[in-house]
C-alpha positions as CSV (number, residue, x, y, z in Angstrom):
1,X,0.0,0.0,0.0
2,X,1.1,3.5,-0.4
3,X,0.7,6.5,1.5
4,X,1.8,8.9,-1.4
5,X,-1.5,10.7,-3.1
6,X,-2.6,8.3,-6.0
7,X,-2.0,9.3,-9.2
8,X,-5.7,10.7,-11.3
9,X,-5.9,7.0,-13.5
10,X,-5.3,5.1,-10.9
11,X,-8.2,6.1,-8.4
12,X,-10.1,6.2,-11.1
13,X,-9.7,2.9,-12.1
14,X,-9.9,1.4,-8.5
15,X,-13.2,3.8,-8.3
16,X,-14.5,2.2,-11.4
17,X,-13.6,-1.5,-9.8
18,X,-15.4,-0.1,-6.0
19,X,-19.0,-1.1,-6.6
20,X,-18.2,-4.8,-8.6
21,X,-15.9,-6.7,-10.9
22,X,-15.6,-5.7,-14.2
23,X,-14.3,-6.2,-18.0
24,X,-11.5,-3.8,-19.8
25,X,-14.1,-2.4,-21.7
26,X,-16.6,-1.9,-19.2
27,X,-13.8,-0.2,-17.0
28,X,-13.1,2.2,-19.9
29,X,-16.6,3.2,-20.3
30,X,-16.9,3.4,-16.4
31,X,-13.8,5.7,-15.9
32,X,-15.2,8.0,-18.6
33,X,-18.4,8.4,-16.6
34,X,-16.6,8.8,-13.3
35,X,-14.9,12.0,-15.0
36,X,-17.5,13.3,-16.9
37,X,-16.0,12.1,-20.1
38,X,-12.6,14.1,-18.8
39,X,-10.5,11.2,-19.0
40,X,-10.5,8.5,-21.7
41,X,-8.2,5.7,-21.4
42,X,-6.6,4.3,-24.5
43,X,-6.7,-0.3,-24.5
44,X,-2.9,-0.1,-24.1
45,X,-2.7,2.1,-21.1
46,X,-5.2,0.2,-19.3
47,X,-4.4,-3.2,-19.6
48,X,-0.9,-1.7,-18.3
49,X,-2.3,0.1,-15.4
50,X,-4.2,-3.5,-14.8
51,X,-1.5,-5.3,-14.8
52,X,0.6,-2.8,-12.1
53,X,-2.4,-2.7,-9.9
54,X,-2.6,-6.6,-9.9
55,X,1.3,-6.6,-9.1
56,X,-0.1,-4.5,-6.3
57,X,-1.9,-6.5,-4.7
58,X,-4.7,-3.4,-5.2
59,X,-6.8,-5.3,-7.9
60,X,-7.4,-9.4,-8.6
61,X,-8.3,-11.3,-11.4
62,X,-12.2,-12.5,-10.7
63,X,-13.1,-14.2,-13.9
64,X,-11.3,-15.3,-17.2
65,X,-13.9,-16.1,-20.0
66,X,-13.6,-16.7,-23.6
67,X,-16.5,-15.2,-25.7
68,X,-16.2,-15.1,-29.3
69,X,-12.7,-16.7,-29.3
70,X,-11.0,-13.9,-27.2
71,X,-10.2,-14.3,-23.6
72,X,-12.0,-11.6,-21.8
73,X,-10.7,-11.1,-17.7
74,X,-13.0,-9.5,-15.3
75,X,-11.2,-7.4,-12.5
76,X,-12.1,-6.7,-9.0
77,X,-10.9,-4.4,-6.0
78,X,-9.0,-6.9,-3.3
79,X,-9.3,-6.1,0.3
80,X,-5.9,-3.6,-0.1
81,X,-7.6,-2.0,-2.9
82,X,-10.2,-1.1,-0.5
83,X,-8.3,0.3,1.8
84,X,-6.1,2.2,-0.4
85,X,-9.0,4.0,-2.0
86,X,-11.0,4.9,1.4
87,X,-8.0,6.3,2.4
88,X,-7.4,8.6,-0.8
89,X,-11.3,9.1,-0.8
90,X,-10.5,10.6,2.7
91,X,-7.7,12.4,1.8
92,X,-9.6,14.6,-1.1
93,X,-12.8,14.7,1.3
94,X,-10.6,16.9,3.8
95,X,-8.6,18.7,1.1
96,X,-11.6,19.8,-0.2
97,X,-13.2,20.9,3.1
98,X,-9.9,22.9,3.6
99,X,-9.8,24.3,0.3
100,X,-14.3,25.4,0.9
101,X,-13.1,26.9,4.7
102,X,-10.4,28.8,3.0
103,X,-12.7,30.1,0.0
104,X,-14.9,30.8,2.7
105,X,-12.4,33.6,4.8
106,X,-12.4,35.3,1.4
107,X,-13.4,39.3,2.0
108,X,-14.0,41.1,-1.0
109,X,-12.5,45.1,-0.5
110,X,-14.0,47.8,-1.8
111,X,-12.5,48.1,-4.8
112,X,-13.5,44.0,-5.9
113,X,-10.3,42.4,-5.3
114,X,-9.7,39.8,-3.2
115,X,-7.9,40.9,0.2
């Protein structure tokens, strides 16, 4: 596990895997809902982030299936995974609450700048 802030893909991708196992393409299509079409992850890229997050110890392989002649692997969050992501999930929650405090403090002077 890591303690260092996880890189955009990558809690996206475990964000995608939170609720259920699911296919490379199915992950795609879920990380470009999870940021509002934002971020769109090219085959290559994925099945390389897959394969780090597996070597990990953050994701598993749940399934392998062949449909139509191809071998299709379903993914899934391990229990590390988890924990990785609540914590990161935790992390942004209170950076954010910061960040709205801060905004908050924020006196306009008379003039419309910020002071």
């Amino acid at each position: 596990m890591t303690e260092r802030p996880l890189q955009e893909p990558t809690l996206l991708l475990l964000t995608a895997l939170a609720d259920r196992p699911r296919h490379g393409y199915a992950i795609v299509r879920e990380v470009d809902a999870i940021s509002g079409g934002r971020v769109r992850m090219r085959t290559g890229t994925l099945y390389g982030a897959l394969e780090r997050l597996v070597q990990q110890g953050l994701i598993e392989v749940h399934r392998e299936e062949v449909v139509d002649g191809r071998l299709r692997r379903s993914y899934a969050l391990t229990g590390d995974g988890r924990t990785v992501l609540a914590a990161e999930a935790e992390r942004l929650r209170a950076t954010a609450a910061e960040a709205e405090r801060r905004l908050a403090l924020l006196v306009p002077n008379p003039k419309g700048a910020l002071a």
